[in-house]
Legacy VTK file of the C-alpha trace (Angstrom):
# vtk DataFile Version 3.0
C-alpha trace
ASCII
DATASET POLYDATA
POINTS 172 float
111.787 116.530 100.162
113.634 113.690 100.428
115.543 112.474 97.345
116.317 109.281 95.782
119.750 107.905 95.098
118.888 108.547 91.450
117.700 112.315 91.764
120.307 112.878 94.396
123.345 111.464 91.660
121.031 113.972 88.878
120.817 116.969 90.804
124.671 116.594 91.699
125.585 115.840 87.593
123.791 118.837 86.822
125.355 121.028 88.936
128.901 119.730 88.237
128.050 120.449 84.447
126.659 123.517 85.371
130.245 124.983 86.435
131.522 123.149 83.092
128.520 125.594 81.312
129.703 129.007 83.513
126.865 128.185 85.745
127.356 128.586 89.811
127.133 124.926 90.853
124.119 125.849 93.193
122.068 127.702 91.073
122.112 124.735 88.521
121.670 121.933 91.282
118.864 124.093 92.192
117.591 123.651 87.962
117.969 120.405 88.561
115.995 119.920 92.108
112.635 122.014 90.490
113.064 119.994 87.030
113.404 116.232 88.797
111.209 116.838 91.490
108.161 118.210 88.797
106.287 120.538 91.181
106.995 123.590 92.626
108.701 124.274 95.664
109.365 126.825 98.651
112.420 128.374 99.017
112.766 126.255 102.798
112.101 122.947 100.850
114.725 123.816 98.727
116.999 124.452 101.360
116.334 121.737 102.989
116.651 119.429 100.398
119.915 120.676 99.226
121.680 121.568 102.289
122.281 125.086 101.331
121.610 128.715 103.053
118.826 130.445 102.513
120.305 133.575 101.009
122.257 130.962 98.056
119.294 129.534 97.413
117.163 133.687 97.054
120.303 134.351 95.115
120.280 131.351 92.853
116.637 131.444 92.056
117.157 135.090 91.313
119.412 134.296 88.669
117.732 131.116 87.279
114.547 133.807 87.036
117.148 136.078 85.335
117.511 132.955 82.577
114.079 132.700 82.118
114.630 129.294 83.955
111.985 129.353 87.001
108.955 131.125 87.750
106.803 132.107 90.823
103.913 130.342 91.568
101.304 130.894 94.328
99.476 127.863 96.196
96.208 128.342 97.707
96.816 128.890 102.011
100.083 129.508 101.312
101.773 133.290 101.553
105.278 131.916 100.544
106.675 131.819 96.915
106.925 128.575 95.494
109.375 127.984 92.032
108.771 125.826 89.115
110.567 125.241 86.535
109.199 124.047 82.648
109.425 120.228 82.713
109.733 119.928 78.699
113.413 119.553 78.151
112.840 120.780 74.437
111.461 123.775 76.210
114.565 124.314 78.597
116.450 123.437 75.440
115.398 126.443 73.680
115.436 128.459 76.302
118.412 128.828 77.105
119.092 128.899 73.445
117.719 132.090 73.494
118.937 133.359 76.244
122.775 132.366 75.405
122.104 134.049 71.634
120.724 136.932 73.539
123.243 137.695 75.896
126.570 136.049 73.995
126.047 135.807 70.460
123.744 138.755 69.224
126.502 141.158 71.490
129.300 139.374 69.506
127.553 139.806 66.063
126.741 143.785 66.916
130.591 144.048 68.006
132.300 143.004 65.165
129.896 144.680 62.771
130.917 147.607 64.624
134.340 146.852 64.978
134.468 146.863 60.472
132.887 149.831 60.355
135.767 151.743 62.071
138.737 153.508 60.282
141.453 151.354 62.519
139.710 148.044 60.756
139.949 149.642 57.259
143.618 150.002 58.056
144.516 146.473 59.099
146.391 144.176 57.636
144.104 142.366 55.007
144.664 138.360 57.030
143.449 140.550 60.416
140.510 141.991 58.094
139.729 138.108 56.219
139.461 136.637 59.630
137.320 139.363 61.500
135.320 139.080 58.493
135.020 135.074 58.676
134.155 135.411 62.273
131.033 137.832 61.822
130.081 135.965 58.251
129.849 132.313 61.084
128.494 134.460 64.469
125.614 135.767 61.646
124.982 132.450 60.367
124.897 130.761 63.748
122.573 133.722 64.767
119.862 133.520 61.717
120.057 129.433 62.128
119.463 129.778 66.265
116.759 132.261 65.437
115.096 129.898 63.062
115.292 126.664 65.240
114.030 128.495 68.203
110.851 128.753 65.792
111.101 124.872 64.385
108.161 122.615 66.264
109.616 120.044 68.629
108.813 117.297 66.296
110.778 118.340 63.183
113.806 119.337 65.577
114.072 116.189 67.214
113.756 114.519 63.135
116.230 117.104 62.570
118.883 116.269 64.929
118.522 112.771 64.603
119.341 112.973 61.080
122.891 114.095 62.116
125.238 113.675 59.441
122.982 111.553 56.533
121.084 115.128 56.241
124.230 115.521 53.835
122.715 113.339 51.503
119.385 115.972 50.976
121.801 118.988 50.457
124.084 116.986 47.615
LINES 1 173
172 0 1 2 3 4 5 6 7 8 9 10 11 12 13 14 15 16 17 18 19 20 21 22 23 24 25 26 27 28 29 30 31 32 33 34 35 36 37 38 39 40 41 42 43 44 45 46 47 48 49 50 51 52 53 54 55 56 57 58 59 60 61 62 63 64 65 66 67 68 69 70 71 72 73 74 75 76 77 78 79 80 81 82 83 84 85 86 87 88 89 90 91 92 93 94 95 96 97 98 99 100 101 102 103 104 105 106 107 108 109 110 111 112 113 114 115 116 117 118 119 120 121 122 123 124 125 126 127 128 129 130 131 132 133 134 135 136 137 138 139 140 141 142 143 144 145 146 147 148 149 150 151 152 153 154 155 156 157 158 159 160 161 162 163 164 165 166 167 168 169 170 171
């Protein structure tokens, strides 16, 4: 696949705000390739298109398949895997959503829950305790209110976040 000046410039953005994200620059150039070019594609194609070795690309899929990102698809006369990705960025939106509350936020929540149940918290000094304490009360909050957006149709969450800061008016 050949790719234009404007999907080349895309697919290079994405992965340099991929490494911003904690993403390997490849594996979200890669993203970026499936999402622009809207059909599935070979693991060759890819390599070809991108310029990178085969076993960075197996690697990087392997991880985006790890996110939930890409999937295998089969095309008739053809014995290779090809990868797609979802082409709904609402749907890649909540995705990885999920995935980040999943791995990052839910294991923070459980830890400091755990963490005040121990005798050594009961013994800290109370400003240690208050701010443990604050932390959970906002990684619980930011958990329940991911959990419930993830649920929210894309319609009301596109109203929603284009209401920005005048939503303060409804909650006065």
């Amino acid at each position: 696949m050949v790719l234009t000046s404007v999907a080349e410039r895309f697919v290079l953005h994405w992965g340099e705000m991929g490494t911003k994200w904690g993403v390997n620059r490849t594996v979200a150039q890669i993203h970026a390739l499936l999402f622009i070019a809207g059909r599935p594609m070979a693991a060759d194609e890819i390599c070809e298109t991108l310029g990178v070795a085969r076993s960075n690309v197996s690697n990087s899929i392997k991880e985006l398949q790890g996110w939930r990102l890409v999937t295998v698809v089969h095309q008739l006369g053809d014995r290779r895997d090809h990868f797609e990705t979802q082409g709904d960025v609402w749907e890649l939106l909540r995705i990885v959503a999920a995935e980040r509350q999943r791995r990052e936020i839910e294991p923070t929540e459980r830890f400091l829950a755990e963490l005040m149940a121990t005798p050594e918290f009961a013994e800290q000094d109370k400003a240690v305790q208050q701010r443990i304490h604050q932390t959970h009360d906002l990684v619980s909050t930011l958990t329940a209110w991911t959990s419930q957006m993830l649920k929210v149709s894309t319609a009301t969450l596109v109203r929603l976040l284009k209401l920005g800061s005048s939503i303060q008016k409804f909650l006065k």
